[in-house]
C-alpha positions in Angstrom: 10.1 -18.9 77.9 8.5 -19.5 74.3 5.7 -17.6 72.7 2.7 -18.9 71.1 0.5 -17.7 69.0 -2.9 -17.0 70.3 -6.2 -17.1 68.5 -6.0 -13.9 66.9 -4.0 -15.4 64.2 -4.6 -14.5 60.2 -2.7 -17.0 59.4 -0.6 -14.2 56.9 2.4 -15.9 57.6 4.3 -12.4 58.4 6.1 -14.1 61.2 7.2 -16.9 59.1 10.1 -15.6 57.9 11.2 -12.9 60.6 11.8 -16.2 62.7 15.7 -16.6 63.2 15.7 -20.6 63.9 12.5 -21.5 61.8 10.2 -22.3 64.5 6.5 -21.5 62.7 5.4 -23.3 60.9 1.8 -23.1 59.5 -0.9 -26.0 60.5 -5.3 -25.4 59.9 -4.9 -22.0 58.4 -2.9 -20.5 60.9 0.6 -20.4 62.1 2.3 -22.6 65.3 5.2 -21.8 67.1 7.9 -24.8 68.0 8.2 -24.2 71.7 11.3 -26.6 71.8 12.9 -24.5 68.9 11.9 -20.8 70.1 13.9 -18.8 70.8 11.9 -16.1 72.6 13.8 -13.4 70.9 10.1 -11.7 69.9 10.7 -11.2 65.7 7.5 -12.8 65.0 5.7 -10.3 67.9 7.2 -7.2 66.1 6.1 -8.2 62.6 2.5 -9.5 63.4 -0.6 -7.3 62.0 -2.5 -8.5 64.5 -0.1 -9.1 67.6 -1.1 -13.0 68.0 2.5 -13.8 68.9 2.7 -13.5 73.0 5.2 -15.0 75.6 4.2 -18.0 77.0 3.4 -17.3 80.5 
């Protein structure tokens, strides 16, 4: 199961380079998760000011 990144989004880009496989990417002013490349391993949740990054459910 992938995360995404919700609405809460800053668009810092904290998560960008915590993410082992390069996944987010940024797109609008705030950052998108790859769902085919995630690897639901949670870096980008543990580095996130504003927790946007959540498992897809």
């Amino acid at each position: 199961m992938a995360y995404k990144i919700t609405d809460d989004c800053i668009g810092c880009g904290a998560c960008v380079d915590e993410c082992p496989v390069s996944a987010i990417t940024e797109k609008d002013g705030k950052m998108v998760i790859n769902a085919d490349e995630c690897l639901d391993c949670g870096a980008c949740a543990g580095v996130c000011p504003v927790e946007a990054p959540k498992p897809e459910e």
